[in-house]
N, C-alpha and C positions, 0 to 999 in steps of 0.2 A: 504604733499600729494605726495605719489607715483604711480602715474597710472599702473606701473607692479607689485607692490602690494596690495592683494585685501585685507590685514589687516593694511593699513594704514589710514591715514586721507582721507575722500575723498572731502576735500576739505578744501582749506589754510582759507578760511574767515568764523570766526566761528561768531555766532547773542547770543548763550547763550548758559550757560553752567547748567546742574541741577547735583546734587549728585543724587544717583538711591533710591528709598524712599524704599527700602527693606534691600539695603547692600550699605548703602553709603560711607562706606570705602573702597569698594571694584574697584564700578563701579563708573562714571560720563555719564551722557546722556550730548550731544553736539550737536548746531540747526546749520545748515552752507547753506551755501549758496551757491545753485545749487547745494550740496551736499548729501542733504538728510540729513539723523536723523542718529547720531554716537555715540556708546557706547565705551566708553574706558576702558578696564583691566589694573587698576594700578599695579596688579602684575604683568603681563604679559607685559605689556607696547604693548599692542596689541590693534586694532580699530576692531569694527565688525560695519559693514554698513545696512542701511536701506532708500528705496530708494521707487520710483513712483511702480518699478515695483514688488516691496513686495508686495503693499498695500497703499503709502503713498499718502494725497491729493496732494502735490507737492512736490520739490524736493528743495525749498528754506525754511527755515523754521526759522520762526523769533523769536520764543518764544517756551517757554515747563517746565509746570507748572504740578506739581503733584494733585491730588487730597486724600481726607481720604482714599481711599479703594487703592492706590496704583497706579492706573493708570496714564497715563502720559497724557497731553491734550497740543495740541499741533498748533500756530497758523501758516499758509501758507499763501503763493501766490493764493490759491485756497481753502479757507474753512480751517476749523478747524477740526483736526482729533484726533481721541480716541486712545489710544492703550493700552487694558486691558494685564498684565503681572502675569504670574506667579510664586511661588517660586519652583512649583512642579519643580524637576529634569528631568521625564518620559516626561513631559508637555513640556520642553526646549528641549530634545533630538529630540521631533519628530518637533518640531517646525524648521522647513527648514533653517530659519535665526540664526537660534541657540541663538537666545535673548527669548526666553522661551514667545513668545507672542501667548495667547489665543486666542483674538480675535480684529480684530481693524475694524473703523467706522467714516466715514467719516462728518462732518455737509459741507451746504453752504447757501447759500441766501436763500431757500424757506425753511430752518428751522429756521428762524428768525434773522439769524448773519445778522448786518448792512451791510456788504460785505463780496463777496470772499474773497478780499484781504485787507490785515494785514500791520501792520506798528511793526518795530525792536524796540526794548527795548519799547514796548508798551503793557507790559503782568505783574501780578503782582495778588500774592494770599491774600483775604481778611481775616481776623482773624478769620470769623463763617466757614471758608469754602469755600466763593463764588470767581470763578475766573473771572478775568477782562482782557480782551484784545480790543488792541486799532487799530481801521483798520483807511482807508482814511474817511467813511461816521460817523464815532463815535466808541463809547464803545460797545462792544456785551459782559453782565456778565450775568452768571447764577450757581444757585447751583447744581454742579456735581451730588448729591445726587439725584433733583427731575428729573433728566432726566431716562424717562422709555420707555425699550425696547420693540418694538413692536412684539406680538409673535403670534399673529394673523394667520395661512394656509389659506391662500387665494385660494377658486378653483376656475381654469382653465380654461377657454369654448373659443370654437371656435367662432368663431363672424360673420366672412363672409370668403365666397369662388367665387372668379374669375375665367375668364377663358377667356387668351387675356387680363389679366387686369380688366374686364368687367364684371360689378356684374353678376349674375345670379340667375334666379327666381326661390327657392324651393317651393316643397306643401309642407313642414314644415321646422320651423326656421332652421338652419343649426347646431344649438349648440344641435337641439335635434335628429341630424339624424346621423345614425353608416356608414353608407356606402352608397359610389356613383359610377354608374359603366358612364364611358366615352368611347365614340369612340376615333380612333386610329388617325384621327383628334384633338382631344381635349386635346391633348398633354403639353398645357401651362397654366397649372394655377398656382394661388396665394392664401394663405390662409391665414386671419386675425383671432388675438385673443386676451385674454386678462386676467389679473389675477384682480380678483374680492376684490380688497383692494384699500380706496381710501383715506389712510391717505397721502400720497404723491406718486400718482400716478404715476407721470413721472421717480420717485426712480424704480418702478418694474421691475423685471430680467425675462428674458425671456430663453429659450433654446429649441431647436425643432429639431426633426428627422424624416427622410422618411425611414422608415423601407424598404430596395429595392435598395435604392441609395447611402444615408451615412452610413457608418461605425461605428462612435459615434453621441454622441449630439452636436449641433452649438449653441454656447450661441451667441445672437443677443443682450446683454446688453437689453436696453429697449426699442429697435426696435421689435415692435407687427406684422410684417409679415414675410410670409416666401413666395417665388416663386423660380417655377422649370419648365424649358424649354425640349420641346424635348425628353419627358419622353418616354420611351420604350412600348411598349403594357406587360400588366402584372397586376401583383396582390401588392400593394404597401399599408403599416400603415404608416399614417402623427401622429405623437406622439407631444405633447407640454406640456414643465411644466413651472411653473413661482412663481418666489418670491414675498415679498412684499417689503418694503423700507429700512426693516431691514435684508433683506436677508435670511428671514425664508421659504425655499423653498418646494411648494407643489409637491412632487415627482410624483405621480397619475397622478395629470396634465388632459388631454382630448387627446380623440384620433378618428381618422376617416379614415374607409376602402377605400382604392381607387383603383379602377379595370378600365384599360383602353383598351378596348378590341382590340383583331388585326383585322385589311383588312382582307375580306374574302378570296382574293391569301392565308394569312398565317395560317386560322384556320386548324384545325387539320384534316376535311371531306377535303378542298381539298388538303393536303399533303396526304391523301388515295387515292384521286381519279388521284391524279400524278403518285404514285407507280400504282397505278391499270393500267393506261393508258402505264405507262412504263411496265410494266409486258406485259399487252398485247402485245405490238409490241414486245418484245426480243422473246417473246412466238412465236407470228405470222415468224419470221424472222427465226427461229430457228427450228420451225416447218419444213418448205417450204426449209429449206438445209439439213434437214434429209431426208424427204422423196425423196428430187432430188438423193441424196447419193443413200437412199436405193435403188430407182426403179433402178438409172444404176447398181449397185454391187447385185441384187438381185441374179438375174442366176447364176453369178459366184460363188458366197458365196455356194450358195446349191451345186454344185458340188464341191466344197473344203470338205464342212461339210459332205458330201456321203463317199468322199474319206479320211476324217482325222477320220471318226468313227470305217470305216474298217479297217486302221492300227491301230486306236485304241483297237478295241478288239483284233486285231492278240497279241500286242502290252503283254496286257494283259494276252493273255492265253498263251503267254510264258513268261512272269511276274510269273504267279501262277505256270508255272512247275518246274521254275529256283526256285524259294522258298520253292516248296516242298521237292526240293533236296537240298537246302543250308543249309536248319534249320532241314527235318529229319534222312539227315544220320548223322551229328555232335549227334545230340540227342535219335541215335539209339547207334552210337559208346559208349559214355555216360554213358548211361544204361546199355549196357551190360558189359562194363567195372566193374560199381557199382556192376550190380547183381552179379560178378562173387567176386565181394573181400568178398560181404555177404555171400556165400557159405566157402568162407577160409580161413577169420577171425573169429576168437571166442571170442576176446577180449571186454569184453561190450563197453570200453569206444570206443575203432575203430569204434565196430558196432553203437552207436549210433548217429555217425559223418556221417557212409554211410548211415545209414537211413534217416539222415538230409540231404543230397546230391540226395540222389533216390526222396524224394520228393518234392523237388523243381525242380528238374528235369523233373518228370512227370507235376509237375504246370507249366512247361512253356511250355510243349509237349501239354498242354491241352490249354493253352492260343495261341498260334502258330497255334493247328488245328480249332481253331474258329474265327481266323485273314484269314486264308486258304477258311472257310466253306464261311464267307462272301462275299471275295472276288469273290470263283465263283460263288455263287448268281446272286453275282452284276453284272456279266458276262454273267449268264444264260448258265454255264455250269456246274451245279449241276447234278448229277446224281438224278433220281427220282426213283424209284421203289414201287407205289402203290400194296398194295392185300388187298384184301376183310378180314377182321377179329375183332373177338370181340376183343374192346379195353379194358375193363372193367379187366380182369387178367391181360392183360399187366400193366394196370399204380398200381393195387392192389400190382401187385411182384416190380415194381420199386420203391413204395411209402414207402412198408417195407423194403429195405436197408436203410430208412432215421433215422427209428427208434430207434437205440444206438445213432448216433446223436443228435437227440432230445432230449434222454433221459440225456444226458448229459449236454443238457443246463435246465433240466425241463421241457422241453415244452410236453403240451397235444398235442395230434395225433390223427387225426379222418379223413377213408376215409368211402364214402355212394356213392351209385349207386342208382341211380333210377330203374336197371332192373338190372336181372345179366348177359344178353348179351345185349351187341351192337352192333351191327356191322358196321365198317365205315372202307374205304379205304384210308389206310396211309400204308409210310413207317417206320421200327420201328426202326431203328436207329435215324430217325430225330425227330421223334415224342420222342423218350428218350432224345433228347438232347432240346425239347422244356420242358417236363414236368420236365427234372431233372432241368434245369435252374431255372425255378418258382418256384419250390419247395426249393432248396436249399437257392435263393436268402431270401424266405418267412421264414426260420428258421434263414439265419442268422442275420435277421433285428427283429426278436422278441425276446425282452428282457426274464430271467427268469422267468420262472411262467407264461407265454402266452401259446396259442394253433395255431396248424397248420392244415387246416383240406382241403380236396380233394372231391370234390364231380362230378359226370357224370351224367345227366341229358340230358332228349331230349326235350328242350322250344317245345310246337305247337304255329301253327301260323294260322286261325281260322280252330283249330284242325286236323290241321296236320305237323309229326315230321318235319324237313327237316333238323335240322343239329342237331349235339350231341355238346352239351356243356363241356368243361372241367373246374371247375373251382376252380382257388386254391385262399383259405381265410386263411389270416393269423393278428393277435390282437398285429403287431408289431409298430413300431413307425408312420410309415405310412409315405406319401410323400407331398408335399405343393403343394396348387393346380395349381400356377404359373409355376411347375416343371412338370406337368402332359405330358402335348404337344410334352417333350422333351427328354422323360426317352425311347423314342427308337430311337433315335439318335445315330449313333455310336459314342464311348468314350465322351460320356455324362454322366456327375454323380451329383448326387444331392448336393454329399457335397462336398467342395472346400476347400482349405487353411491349414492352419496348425495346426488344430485340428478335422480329421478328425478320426470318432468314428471305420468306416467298413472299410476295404481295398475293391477296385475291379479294373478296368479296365475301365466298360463302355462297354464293347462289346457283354454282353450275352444277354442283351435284344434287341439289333441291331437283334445277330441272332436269336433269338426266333421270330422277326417279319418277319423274311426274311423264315425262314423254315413256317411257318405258310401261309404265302402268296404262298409257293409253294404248300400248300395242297388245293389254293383256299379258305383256311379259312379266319377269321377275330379277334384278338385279341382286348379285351377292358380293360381299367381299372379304377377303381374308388378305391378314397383313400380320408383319413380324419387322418391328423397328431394328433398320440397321442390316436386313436381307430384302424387302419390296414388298408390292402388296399386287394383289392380282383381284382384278375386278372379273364377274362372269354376268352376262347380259343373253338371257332366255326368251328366244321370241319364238310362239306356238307358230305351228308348219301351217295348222287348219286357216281358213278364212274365216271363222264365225266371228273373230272378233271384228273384223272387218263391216259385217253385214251389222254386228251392233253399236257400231261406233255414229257418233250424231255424223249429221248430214253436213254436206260442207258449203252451205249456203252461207256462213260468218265469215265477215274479214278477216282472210288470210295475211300474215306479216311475213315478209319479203325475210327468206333467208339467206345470211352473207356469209361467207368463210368464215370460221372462225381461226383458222389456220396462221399464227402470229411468225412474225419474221423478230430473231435478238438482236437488241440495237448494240449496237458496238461502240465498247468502255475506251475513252482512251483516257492518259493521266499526262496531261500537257504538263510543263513547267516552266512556263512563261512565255512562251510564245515566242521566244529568244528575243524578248523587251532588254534593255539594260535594268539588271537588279539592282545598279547603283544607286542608281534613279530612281528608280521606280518601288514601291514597299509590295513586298510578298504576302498575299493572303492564299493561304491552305482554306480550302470546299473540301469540309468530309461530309459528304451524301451517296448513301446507297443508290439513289434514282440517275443514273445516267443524266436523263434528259433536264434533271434540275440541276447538276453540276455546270451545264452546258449553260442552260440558260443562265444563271450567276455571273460562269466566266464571261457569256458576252458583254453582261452590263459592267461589269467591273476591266473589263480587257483594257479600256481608251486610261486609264488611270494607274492599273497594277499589274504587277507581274504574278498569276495565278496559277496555282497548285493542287490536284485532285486525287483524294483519296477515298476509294471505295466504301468503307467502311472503318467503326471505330479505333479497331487492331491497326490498321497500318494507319490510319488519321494521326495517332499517338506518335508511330512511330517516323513518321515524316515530319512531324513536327519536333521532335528530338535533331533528326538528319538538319532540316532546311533553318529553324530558328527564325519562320516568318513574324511580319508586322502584326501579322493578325489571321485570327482562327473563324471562319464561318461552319457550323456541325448542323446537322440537324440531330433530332433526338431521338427518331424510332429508327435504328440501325442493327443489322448485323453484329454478331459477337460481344461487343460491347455499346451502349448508347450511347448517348450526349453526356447525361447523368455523368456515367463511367468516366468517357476521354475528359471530360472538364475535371472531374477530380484526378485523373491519375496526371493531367498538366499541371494543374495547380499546386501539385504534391512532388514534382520530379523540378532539380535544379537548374534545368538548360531552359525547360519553358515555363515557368512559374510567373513570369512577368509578362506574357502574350496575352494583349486582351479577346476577349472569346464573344462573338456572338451566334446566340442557339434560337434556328427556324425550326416549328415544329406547327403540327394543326391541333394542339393539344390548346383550349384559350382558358381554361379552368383557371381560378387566381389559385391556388392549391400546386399546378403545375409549374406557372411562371415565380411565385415563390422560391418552390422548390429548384428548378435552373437557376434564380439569382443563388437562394442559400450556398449550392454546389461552386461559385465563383464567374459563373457568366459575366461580363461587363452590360450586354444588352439581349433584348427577347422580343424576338420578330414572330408575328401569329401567320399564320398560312392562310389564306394566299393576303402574299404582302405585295406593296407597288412596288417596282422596278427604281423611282426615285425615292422609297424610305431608303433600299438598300444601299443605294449609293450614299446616299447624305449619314446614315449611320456608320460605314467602313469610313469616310471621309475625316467625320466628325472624330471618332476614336483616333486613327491613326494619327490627326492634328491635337489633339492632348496627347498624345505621346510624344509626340516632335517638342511641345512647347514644355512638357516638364526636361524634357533634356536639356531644353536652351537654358533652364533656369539652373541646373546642374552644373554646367558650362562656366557659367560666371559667379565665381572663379569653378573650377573643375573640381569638385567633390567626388574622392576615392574612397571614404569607409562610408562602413554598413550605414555609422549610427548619424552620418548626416545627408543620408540616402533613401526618402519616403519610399519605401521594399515591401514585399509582403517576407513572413520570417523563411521563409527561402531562401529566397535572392538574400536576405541579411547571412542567413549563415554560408553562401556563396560568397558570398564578400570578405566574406572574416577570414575564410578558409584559401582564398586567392593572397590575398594579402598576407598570410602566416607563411605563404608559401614562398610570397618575394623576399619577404623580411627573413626566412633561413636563408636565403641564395643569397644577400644582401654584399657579402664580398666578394664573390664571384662575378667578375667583370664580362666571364663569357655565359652566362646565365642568360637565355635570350627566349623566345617566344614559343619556339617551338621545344622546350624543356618544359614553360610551363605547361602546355598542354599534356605532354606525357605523365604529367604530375597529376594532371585531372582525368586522365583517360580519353582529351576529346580531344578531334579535330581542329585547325588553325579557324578556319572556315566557321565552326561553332563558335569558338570564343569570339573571334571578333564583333558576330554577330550578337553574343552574349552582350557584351560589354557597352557594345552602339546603343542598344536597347535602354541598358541602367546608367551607364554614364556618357554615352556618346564620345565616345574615344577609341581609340585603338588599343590592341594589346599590348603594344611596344610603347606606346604613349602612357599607357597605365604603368607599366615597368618601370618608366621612367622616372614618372611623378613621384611613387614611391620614393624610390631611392633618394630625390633632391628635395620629399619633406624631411625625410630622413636627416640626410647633409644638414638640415636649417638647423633643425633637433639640434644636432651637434654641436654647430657653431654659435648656435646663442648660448650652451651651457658650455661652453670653451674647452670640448674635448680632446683640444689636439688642433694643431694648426692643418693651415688649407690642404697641405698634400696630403697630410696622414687623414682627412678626414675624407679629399678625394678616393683613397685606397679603401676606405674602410665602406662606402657606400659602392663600391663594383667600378666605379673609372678608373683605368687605365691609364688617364691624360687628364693633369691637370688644369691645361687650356681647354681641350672639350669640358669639363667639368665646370669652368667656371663662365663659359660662356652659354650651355645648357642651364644655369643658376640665372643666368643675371636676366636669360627671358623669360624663366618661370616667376620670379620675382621683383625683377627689375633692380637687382643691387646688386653687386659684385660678393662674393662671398668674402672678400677681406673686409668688408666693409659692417656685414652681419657679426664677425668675429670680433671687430673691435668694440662695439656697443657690448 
């Protein structure tokens, strides 16, 4: 015995020795004393131990005698003990002791043995079977055979519930009731049970949980109660289950709710009526030092705010003069500059550079004079200029400038007058910039094939006019009713984020409400997304408002149409440049005028391609399989965001390097464009030579990894710098050749049907990652293939010819001898 080794003996003084009745050459079982139960591996000259706290009845053990079925029985200090063994392998591994024991089983006194205890060389097996062992009180024999396991599920039931110890009187038995609610007092009880087997009672296992308190189950052996002190107010399950004498355990078991409620300090009404009481005082306290504040700081405050409003408007009204002069003399120089190059250039392509200059030019002269208009509003020093006059011709001549317009997106036109005079007191430059506002906004929010229509009308009110109606209806997308309240808010817009469909600002409805209010009118509007919205604009008949509106001694600003003409989208595809030659870049930008400007800078170098918006950007770049992607990122349908990832993610354009223009310069944003897979990130407004030298710059690393490709011509994924894309592109082309690999007429346009794409696609696919051709890539395959062969001497030149898809052994071996410069007889003899 070595106690620092746990495969030794454990202990010097052995009682008996048995051979193992399954592999008695192998093992020996050993009975020792104070030692427990020891198996010895004659090969291994190794002990494996078995002890009380395996399983054993005790740890001296005097005897140990086999029985017919293999089992070992075995006599103690404390009863006689079973231990059923198996030969399964699975059955020993998971067996903890690693002696492959199944299951073991204890006897003592009240299963019939004359004693616990056992007396040494007092054991000995009879010839039918029967074993004999010899204790201090006699012989205890029986046949192993008629011993039968008790398999009986015994249920469960609780039996009684204390409290203090101290029975307690239910209106029904307690095994038959689910739940008991206790006061916050009743904190200590105890609960008896019992499992319902009474072949040897005092054998039965017990284990029990307070769902609340313990964590697992508490096996109490054959101790039938459980008590718990001090229990918390709450919601608590007393769970019990129990065996019988053979250990056959009823999992179900019995169970009972126990709710122990709190002190009324902790119920939940008076943690409300605490906060409420605290609220009130912080309220009361708080109350009583504002208004001490206010009453002394009253007086003074009001002379501050007399005196901080009158510099405020001074403040202001040279605010508005200092801006009329900082934005419109830069923007009169501007203009005149422009008109004057249009008179003395005749160059189309100049002049359509200055017409793209004059009108943006004028779009911000008109966004500026509506930033101006509001501002003096807001001021109250608008100039006003009421007269008397029928409106009905004026909004008729302003409704028909909308017309080509219109007709250009489709849209029906329809204006109706209730009378063919009106007469109402306005002035008609504001009044045009009310009605052109609605109107314009009303076409550009109605998709094709919608109508726009104008109508003047005088509501009575019990039968008499007082105000003229203008109202314009339009069957566009319409506005959500949650957005209603706030669509005359200055720079307020309905749509937000980066897929926004309308360009605007947010300011023409601002001043539509603020010109409206100086004619004394009242503007309304109702809308339904998905059927239009109809705007009504109320202007009183009488003149008083006229007689109170300020004098119109202030600088009046020059009103200009606002009446826009749609620039016309076209989607070039190259200019009919040679695409040989020249590398394909796709422009997806919603902005006409910035696709345009792109293409010019980029035209003298590439052959360029324009896509509207996200959805077809995607989709033309699948079609075309250009050099390179220029997006911007606030787009229709889908963003920049979007098409970069659904390129990055889709196998024809996964290898396109991408650069994304946007005016977004946040590092949060441009982060996020790289994270998505962008190669570069141009901020707006960028110069005309970053753009060029970045398309330049990308497209020439793309050329020069392909040279490096080239030499020699690398066709798999895994010596192919890919993103995993293009690698499982690669893998999946390649699986495809190598099935067709005998097939001599397997040709180019097979493989495409095999991938579902176009000739056109692939070639471009393949120039991109290996710079080769379809049929060039077909090729190579096949005569690595052929090498393959001939260096492992598969088969001489013809059959290896055949077996790689040629037809002809002399094209075969003069297609070899330029991809590697030897003759295949030559590879076959080495």
């Amino acid at each position: 015995n070595d106690p620092h080794d746990p495969q030794s003996l454990s202990s010097d003084v052995i009682y008996c020795i048995l051979p193992d009745p399954r592999r008695p050459n192998r093992f020996l079982w050993l009975g020792t004393k104070g030692g427990g139960l020891n198996r010895f591996d004659m090969q291994k000259k190794t002990f494996q131990q078995f002890t009380e706290k395996d399983g054993l009845a005790n740890n001296v053990v005097y005897g140990v005698l086999p029985d017919d079925r293999g089992n070992l029985w075995m006599s103690t200090n404390h009863g006689l003990c079973r231990i059923t063994l198996s030969a399964d392998s699975l059955a020993m591994a998971e067996d903890s002791t690693g002696l492959g024991i199944v299951a073991i089983k204890n006897f003592d006194v009240s299963d019939g043995l004359q004693s616990n205890e056992f007396n040494y060389h007092a054991f000995c097996r009879g010839p039918s079977g029967w074993l004999y062992f010899g204790g201090i009180n006699g012989i205890t024999s029986f046949d192993p055979r008629e011993i039968r396991e008790n398999r009986y599920r015994p249920p469960v039931v609780i039996t009684n519930f204390l409290l203090a110890y101290k029975p307690v009187d239910h209106r029904q038995p307690i095994s038959e009731t689910d739940e008991i609610t206790l006061s916050y007092k009743q904190n200590a009880l105890s609960l008896e049970f019992a499992a319902l087997d009474f072949t040897a009672p005092q054998k039965n296992q017990y284990a029990y949980q307070m769902v609340g308190v313990d964590e697992d189950w508490l096996y109490s052996g054959n101790e039938h109660r459980a008590n718990y002190l001090n229990l918390s107010p709450g919601h608590y399950i007393f769970r019990v289950k129990g065996s019988n004498n053979d250990g056959v355990w009823n999992e179900k078991g019995a169970s009972l709710k126990i709710t122990i409620l709190p002190p009324w300090w902790e119920t939940w009404w008076a943690y409300a009526i605490y906060v409420l009481v605290l609220g009130v005082v912080l309220y009361g306290v708080r109350r009583y030092e504002l208004s001490r504040i206010r009453l002394k700081d009253q007086l003074k405050m009001k002379r501050f705010e007399a005196e901080k409003l009158k510099e405020l408007d001074q403040m202001k009204s040279r605010f508005i003069a200092n801006l009329s002069h900082e934005f419109r003399t830069p923007l009169t120089l501007i203009l005149g500059q422009l008109e004057a190059l249009e008179e003395e250039i005749d160059h189309p392509g100049h002049t359509k550079k200055l017409n793209l200059a004059v009108r943006h030019a004028r779009k911000l002269q008109e966004l500026i004079n509506q930033l101006l208009d509001v501002a003096r509003l807001e001021a109250g020093k608008m100039p006003f200029k009421a007269q008397l006059a029928n409106i009905v011709p004026f909004l008729k001549k302003l409704f028909a400038s909308f017309e080509s317009l219109a007709a250009r997106k489709k849209l029906g036109v329809r204006f109706y007058a209730e009378r063919d005079r009106i007469d109402v007191y306005y002035e008609p430059e504001k009044l045009e910039k009310i009605f052109v506002n609605l109107v314009s906004n009303a076409i550009k929010f109605t998709p094709e094939g919608g109508e726009v229509s104008v109508g003047v009308r005088l509501p009575r009110i019990d039968g008499r006019a007082e105000w003229a109606e203008i109202e314009v209806r339009d069957s566009g997308i319409g506005i959500p009713e949650e957005h209603l309240p706030y669509i005359f808010d200055r720079f307020y817009q309905v749509e937000s984020g980066n897929t926004r469909d309308y360009e605007g600002t947010g300011i023409g409805l601002a001043l539509v409400k603020e010109l409206v209010a100086l004619h004394s009118g009242e503007i309304q509007v109702t809308s339904k997304v998905g059927m239009g919205t109809v705007f009504r604009v109320r202007l009183p008949l009488g003149g008083q408002h006229s007689a109170e509106a300020p004098s119109a001694g202030a600088e009046e600003a020059a009103a200009e149409p606002a009446v826009a003409s749609a620039s016309k989208t076209t989607l070039p595809t190259g200019g009919g440049r040679d695409a040989s030659r020249q590398p394909i870049v796709l422009i997806v930008e919603d902005n006409p005028d910035m696709r345009q400007y792109i293409c010019e800078n980029l035209k003298e170098t590439c052959t360029t391609a324009e896509a509207r918006d996200g959805a077809r950007g995607f989709e033309m770049a699948k079609e075309l399989i250009p050099d390179l992607i220029i997006s911007d990122v606030m787009m229709p349908n889908i963003d920049g965001y979007e098409l970069v990832r659904r390129i990055r993610s889709h196998e024809m354009t996964s290898h396109i390097p991408i650069i994304m223009l946007t005016a977004k310069a946040a590092e949060e944003d441009r982060l996020e464009g790289l994270e998505t897979g962008a190669d570069a990130y141009l901020i707006k407004p960028f110069s005309r030579r970053e753009l060029q030298i970045r398309v330049r710059k990308l497209i020439e690393m793309r050329r020069k990894l392909l040279e490096q490709r080239k030499q020699p011509l690398k066709i798999t994924a895994s010596e192919v710098a890919v993103t995993p894309v293009d690698e499982q592109f690669l893998e999946r082309l390649q699986q495809v050749v190598e099935e067709n690999m005998e097939d001599e007429h397997f040709q180019v346009g097979d493989l495409c049907r095999s991938f579902g794409i176009g000739e056109r696609q692939l070639y471009r696919k393949l120039q991109a990652l290996l710079g080769c051709t379809p049929a060039a890539y077909i090729r190579q395959i096949r005569l690595q293939r052929a090498k393959q062969l001939l260096e492992k001497g598969a088969g001489t030149v013809s059959e290896i010819t055949f077996m790689v898809g040629y037809g002809n052994t002399s094209a075969f071996a003069r297609a070899f001898r330029e991809a590697f410069g030897k003759a295949p007889s030559e590879v076959l003899k080495k």
